[in-house]
TORKOL-741918 format. One record per atom (N, C-alpha, C, CB): atom name; residue in one letter; x, y, z. Coordinates in steps of 0.05 Angstrom, whole numbers, plus 5000, padded with zeros to 4 digits. Glycine has a CB too. Layout:
BEGIN
   site   code     px     py     pz
     CA      a      X      Y      Z
...
***
This chain:
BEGIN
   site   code     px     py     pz
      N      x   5017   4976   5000
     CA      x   5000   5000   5000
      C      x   5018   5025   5000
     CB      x   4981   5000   5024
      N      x   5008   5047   4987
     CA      x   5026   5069   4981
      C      x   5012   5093   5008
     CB      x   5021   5080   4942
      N      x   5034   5112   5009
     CA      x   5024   5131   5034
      C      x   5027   5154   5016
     CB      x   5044   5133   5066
      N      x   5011   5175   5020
     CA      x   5017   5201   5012
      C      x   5005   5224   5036
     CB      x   5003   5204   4983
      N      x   5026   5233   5036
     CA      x   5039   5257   5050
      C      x   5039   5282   5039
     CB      x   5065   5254   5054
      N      x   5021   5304   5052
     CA      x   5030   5326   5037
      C      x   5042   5348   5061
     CB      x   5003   5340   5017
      N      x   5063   5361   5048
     CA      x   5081   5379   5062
      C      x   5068   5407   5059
     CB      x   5111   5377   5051
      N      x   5093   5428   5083
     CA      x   5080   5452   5079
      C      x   5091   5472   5052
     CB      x   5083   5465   5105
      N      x   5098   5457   5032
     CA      x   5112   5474   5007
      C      x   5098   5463   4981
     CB      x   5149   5468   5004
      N      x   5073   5448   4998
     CA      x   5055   5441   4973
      C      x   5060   5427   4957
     CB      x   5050   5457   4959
      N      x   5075   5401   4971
     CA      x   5090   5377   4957
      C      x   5071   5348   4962
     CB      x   5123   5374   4971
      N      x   5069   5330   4950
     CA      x   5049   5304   4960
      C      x   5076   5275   4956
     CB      x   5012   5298   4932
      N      x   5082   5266   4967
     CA      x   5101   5246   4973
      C      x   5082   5221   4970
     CB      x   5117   5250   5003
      N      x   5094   5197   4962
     CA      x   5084   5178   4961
      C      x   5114   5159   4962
     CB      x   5063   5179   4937
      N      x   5108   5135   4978
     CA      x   5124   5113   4975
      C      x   5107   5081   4983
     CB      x   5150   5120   4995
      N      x   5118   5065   4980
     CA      x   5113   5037   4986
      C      x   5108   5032   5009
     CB      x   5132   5021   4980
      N      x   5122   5046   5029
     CA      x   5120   5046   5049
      C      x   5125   5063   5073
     CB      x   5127   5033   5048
      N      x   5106   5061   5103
     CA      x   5117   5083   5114
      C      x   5143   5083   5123
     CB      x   5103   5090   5133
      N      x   5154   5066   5128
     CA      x   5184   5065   5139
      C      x   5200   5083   5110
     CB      x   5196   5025   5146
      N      x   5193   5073   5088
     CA      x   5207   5095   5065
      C      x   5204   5124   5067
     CB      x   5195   5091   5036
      N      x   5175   5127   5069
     CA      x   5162   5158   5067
      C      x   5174   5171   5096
     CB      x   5121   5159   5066
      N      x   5187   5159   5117
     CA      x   5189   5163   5140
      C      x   5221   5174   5133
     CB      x   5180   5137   5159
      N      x   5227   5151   5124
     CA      x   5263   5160   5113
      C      x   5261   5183   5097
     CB      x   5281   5135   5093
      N      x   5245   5191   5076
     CA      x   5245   5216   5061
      C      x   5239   5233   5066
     CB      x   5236   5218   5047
      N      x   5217   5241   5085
     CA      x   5212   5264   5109
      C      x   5239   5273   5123
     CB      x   5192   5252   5136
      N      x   5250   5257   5129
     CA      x   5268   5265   5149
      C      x   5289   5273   5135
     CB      x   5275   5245   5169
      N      x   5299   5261   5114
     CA      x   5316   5272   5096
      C      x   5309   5293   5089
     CB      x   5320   5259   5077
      N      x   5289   5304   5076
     CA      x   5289   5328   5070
      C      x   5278   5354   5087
     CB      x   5277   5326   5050
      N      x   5274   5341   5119
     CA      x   5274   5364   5139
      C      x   5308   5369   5151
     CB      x   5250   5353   5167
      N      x   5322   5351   5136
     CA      x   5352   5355   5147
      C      x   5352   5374   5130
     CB      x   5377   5333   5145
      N      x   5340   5382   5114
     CA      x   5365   5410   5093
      C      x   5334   5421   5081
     CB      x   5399   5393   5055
      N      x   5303   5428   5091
     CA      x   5295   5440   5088
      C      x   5268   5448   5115
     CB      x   5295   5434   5063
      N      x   5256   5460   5111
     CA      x   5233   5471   5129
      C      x   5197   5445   5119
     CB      x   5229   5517   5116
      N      x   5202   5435   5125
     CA      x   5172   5416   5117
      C      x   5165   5399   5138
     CB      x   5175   5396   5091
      N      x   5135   5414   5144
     CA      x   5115   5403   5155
      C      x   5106   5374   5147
     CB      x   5096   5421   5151
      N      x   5101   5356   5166
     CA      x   5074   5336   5148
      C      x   5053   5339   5151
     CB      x   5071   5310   5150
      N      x   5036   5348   5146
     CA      x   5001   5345   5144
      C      x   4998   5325   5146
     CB      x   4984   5352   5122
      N      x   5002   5292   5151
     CA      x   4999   5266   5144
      C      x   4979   5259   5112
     CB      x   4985   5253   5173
      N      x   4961   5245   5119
     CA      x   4951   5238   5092
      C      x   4923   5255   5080
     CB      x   4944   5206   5095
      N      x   4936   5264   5043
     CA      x   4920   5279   5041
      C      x   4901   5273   5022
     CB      x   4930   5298   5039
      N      x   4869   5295   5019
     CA      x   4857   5284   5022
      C      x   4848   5298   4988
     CB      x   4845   5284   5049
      N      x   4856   5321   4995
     CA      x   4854   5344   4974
      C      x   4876   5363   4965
     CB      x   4834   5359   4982
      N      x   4876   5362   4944
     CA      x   4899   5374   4937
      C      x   4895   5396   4909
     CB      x   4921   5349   4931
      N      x   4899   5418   4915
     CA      x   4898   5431   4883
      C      x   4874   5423   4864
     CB      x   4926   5420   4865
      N      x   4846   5425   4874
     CA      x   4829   5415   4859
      C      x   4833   5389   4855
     CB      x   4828   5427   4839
      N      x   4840   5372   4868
     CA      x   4841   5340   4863
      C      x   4823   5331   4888
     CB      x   4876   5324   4863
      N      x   4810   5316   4889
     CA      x   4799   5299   4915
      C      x   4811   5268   4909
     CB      x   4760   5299   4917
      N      x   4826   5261   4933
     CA      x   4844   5237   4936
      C      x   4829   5218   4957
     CB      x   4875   5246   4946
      N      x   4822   5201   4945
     CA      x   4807   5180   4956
      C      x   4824   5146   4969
     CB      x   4786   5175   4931
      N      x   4819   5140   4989
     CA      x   4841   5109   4989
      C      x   4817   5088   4990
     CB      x   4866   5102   5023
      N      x   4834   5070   4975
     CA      x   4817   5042   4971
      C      x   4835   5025   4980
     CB      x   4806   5034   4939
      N      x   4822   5005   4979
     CA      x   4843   4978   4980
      C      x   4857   4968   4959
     CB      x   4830   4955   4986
      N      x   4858   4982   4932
     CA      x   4871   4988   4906
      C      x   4903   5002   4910
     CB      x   4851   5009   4889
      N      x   4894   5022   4918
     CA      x   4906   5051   4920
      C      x   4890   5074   4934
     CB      x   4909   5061   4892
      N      x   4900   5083   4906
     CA      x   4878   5115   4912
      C      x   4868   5120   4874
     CB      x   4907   5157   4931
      N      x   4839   5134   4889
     CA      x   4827   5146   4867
      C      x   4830   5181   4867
     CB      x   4795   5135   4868
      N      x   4841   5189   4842
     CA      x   4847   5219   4839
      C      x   4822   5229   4826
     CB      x   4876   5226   4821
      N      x   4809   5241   4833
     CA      x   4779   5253   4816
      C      x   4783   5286   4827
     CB      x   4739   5233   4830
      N      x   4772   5299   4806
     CA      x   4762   5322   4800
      C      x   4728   5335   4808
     CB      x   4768   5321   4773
      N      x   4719   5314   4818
     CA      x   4687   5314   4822
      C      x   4674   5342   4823
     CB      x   4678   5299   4850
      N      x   4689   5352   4848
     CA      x   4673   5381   4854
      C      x   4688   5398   4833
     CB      x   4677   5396   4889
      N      x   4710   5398   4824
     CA      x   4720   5421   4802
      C      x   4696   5411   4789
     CB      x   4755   5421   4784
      N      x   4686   5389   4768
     CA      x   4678   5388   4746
      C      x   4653   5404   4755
     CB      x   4677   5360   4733
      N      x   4641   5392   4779
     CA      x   4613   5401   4778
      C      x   4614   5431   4786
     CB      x   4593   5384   4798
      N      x   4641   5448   4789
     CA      x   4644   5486   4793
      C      x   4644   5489   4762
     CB      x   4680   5502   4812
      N      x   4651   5478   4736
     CA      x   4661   5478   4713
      C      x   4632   5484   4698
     CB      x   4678   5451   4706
      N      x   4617   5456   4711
     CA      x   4582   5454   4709
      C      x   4571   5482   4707
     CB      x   4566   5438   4737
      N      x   4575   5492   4735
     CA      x   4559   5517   4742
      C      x   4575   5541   4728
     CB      x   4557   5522   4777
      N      x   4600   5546   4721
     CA      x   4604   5568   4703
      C      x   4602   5563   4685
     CB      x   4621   5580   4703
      N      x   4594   5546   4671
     CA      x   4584   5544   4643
      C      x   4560   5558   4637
     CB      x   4578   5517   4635
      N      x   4543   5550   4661
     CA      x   4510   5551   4662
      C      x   4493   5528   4656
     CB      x   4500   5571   4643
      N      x   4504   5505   4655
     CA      x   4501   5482   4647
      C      x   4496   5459   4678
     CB      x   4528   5477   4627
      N      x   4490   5473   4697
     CA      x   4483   5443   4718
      C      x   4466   5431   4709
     CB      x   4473   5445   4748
      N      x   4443   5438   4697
     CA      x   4416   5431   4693
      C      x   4417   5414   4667
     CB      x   4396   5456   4691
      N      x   4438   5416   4652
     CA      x   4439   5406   4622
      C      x   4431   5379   4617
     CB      x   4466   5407   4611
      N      x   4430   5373   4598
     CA      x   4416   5336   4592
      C      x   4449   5325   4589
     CB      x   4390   5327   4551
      N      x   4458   5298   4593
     CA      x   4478   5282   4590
      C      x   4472   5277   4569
     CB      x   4483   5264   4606
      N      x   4507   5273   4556
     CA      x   4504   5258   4534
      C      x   4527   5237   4543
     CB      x   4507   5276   4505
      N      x   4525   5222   4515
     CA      x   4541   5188   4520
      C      x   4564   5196   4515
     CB      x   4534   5159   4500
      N      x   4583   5218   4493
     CA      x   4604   5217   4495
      C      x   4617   5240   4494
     CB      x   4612   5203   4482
      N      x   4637   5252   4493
     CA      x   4647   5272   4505
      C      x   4652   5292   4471
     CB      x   4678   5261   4527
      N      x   4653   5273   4448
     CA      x   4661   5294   4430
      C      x   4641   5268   4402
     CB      x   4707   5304   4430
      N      x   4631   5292   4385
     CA      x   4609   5270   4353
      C      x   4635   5252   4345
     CB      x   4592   5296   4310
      N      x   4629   5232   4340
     CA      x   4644   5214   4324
      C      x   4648   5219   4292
     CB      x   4631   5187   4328
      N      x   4634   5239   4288
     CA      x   4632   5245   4256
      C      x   4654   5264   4246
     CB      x   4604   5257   4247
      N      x   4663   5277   4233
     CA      x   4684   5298   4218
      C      x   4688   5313   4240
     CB      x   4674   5319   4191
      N      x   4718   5326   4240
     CA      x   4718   5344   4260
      C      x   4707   5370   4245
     CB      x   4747   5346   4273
      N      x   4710   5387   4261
     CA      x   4706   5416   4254
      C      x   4726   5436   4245
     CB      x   4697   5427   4275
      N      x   4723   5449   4225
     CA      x   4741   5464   4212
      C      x   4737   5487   4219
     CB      x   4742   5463   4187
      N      x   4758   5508   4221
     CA      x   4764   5532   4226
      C      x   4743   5552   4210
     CB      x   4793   5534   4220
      N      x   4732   5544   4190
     CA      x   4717   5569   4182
      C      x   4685   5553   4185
     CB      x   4727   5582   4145
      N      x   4678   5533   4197
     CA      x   4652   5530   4205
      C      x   4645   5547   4226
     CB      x   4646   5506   4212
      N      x   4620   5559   4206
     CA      x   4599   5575   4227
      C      x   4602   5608   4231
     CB      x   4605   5563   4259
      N      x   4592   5613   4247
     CA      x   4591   5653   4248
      C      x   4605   5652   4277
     CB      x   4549   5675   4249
      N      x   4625   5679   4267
     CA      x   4653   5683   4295
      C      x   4630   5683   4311
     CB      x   4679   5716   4299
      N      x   4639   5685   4341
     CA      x   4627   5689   4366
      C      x   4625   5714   4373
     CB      x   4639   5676   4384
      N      x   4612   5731   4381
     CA      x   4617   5756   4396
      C      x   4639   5754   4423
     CB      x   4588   5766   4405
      N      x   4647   5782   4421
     CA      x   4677   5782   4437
      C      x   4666   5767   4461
     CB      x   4693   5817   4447
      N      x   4638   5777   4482
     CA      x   4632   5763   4507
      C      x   4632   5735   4502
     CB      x   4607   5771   4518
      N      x   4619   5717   4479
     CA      x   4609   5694   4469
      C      x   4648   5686   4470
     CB      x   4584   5696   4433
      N      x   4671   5699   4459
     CA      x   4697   5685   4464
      C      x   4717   5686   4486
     CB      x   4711   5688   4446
      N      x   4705   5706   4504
     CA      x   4713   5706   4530
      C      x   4704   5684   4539
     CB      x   4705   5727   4545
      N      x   4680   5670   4541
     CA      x   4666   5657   4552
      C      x   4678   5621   4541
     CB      x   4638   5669   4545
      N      x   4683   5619   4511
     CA      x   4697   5600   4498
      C      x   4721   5590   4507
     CB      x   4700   5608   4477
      N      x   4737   5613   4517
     CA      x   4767   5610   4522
      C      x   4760   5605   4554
     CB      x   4789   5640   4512
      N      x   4749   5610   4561
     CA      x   4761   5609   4598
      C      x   4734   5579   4600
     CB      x   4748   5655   4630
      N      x   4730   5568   4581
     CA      x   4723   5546   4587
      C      x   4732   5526   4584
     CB      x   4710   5544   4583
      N      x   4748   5529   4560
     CA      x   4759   5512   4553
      C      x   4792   5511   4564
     CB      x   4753   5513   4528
      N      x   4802   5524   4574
     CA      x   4822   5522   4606
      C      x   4811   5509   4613
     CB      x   4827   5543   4628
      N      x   4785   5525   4633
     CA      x   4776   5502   4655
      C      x   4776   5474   4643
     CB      x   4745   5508   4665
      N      x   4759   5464   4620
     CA      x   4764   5444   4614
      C      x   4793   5429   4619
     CB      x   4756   5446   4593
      N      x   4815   5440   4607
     CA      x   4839   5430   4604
      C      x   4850   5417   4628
     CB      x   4855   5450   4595
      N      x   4844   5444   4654
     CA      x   4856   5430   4672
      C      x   4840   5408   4689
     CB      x   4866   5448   4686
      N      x   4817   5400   4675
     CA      x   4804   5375   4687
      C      x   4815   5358   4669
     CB      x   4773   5374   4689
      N      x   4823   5350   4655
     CA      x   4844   5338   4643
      C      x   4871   5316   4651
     CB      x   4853   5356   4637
      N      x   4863   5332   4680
     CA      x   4891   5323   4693
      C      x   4890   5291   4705
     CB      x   4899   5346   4719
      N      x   4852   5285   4717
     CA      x   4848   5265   4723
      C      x   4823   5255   4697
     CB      x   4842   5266   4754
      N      x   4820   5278   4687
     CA      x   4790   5265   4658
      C      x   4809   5249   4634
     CB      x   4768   5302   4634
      N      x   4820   5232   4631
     CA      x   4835   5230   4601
      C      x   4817   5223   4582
     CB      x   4859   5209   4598
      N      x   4788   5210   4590
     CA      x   4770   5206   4566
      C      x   4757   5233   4553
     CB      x   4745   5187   4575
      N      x   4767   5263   4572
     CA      x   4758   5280   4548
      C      x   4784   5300   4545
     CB      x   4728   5298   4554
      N      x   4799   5285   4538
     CA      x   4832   5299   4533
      C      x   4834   5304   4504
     CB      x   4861   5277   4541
      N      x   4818   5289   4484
     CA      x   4816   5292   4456
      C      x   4789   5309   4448
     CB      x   4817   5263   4442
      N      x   4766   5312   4461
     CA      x   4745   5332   4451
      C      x   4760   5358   4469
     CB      x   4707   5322   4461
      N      x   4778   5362   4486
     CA      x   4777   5386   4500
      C      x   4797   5399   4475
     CB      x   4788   5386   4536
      N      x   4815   5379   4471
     CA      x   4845   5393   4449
      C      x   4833   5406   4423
     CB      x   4872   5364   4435
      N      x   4801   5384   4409
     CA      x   4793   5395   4381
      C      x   4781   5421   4390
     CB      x   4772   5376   4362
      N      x   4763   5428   4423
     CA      x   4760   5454   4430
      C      x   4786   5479   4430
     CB      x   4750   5450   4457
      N      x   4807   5469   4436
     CA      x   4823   5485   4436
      C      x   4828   5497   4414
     CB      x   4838   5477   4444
      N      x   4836   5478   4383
     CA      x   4843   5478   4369
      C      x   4841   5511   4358
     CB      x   4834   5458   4361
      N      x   4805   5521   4366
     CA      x   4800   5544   4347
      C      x   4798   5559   4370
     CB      x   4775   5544   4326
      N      x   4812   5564   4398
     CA      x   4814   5584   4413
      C      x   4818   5611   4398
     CB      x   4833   5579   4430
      N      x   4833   5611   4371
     CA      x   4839   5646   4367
      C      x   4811   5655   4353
     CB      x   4870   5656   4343
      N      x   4798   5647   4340
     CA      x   4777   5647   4328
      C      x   4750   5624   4329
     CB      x   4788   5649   4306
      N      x   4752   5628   4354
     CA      x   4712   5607   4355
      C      x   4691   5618   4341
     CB      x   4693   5607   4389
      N      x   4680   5596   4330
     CA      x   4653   5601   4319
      C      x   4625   5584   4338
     CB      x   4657   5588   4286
      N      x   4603   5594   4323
     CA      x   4574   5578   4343
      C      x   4586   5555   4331
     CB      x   4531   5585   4336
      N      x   4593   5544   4314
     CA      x   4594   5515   4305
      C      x   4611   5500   4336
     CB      x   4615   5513   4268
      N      x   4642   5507   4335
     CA      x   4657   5500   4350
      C      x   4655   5512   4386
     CB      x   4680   5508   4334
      N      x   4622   5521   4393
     CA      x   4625   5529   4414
      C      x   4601   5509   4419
     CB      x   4626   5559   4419
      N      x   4587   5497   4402
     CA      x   4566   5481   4408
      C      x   4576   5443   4406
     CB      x   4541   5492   4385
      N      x   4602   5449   4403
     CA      x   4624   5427   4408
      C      x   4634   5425   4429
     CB      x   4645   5429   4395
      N      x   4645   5452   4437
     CA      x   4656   5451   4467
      C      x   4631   5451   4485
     CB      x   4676   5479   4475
      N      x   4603   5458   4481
     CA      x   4581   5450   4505
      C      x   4576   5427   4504
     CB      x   4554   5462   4506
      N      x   4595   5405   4487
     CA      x   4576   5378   4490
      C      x   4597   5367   4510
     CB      x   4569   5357   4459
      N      x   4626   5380   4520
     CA      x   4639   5359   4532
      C      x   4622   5366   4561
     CB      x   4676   5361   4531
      N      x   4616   5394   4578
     CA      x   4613   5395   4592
      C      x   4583   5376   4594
     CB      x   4620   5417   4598
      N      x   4566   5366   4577
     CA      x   4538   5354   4576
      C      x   4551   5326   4583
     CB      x   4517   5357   4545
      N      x   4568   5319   4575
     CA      x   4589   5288   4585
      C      x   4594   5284   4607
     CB      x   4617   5284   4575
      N      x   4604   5313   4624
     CA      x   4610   5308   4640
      C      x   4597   5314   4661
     CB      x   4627   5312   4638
      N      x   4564   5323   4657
     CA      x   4544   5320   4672
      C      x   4533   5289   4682
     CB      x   4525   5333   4658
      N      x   4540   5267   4665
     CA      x   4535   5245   4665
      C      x   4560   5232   4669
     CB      x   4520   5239   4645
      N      x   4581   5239   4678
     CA      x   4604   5218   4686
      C      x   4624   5243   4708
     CB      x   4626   5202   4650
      N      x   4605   5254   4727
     CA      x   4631   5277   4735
      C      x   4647   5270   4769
     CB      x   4614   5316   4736
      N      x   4638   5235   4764
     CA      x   4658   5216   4787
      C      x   4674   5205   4784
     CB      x   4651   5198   4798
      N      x   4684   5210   4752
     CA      x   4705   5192   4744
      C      x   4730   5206   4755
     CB      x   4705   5187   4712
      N      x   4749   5179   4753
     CA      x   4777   5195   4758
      C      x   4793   5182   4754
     CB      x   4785   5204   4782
      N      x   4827   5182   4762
     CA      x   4852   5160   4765
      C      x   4844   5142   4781
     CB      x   4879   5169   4778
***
């Protein structure tokens, strides 16, 4: 079973064992300043869960804050995160208004950095990215379908 440790410099340690993680603490309170918090739970928008596996890394509450600045809690689920059909080209559709790509771009961040534990929408978030300098309604009614995905799967994680 693995231990994780988070320090006061905003570090998360993990080893095989505590007698290891025990030896590495101490090593690095010989030549620096670090606290242990013992085992953590949350980290940087991550919620860290232990099983008898491991641990599960999920994003749960980011996705469902992602939900609500969209305006999308209420949205219908869909089955997958991006159409299986052609992607979208750069000149589909009518530009966005400047608010309509404020709104494009700081979502599709947010998206990104759910990313970190989502990898099933690591390929619809990148074709969102793709047209960050220029979004259109075509490619913004692309990027509302990942967050509709992830109304219906927003427990997934590592």
């Amino acid at each position: 079973m693995a231990y994780l440790l988070l320090n006061v410099d905003d570090m998360i340690l993990s080893a095989s064992s505590q007698e290891l993680l025990q030896h590495i603490v101490r090593t690095l309170q010989s030549a620096f300043a670090v606290k242990d918090m013992r085992p953590v739970s949350y980290f940087l928008g991550i919620d860290v869960q232990r099983n008898c596996e491991g641990f599960l890394l999920s994003q749960s509450s980011y996705a469902l804050d992602v939900l609500d600045r969209a305006g999308m809690s209420n949205c219908k689920p869909v089955a997958m995160p991006a159409k299986t059909s052609s992607k979208a080209s750069s000149s589909d559709g009518v530009p966005l208004s400047k608010t309509d790509v404020s709104w494009y771009r700081s979502m599709a961040g947010a998206l990104q950095y759910l990313t970190l534990t989502r990898s099933d929408i690591a390929y619809a978030v990148q074709q969102a990215c793709l047209h960050m300098h220029a979004p259109t309604v075509a490619h913004s009614a692309l990027l509302k379908r990942i967050p509709r995905y992830i109304k219906g799967t927003s427990s997934l994680g590592l």
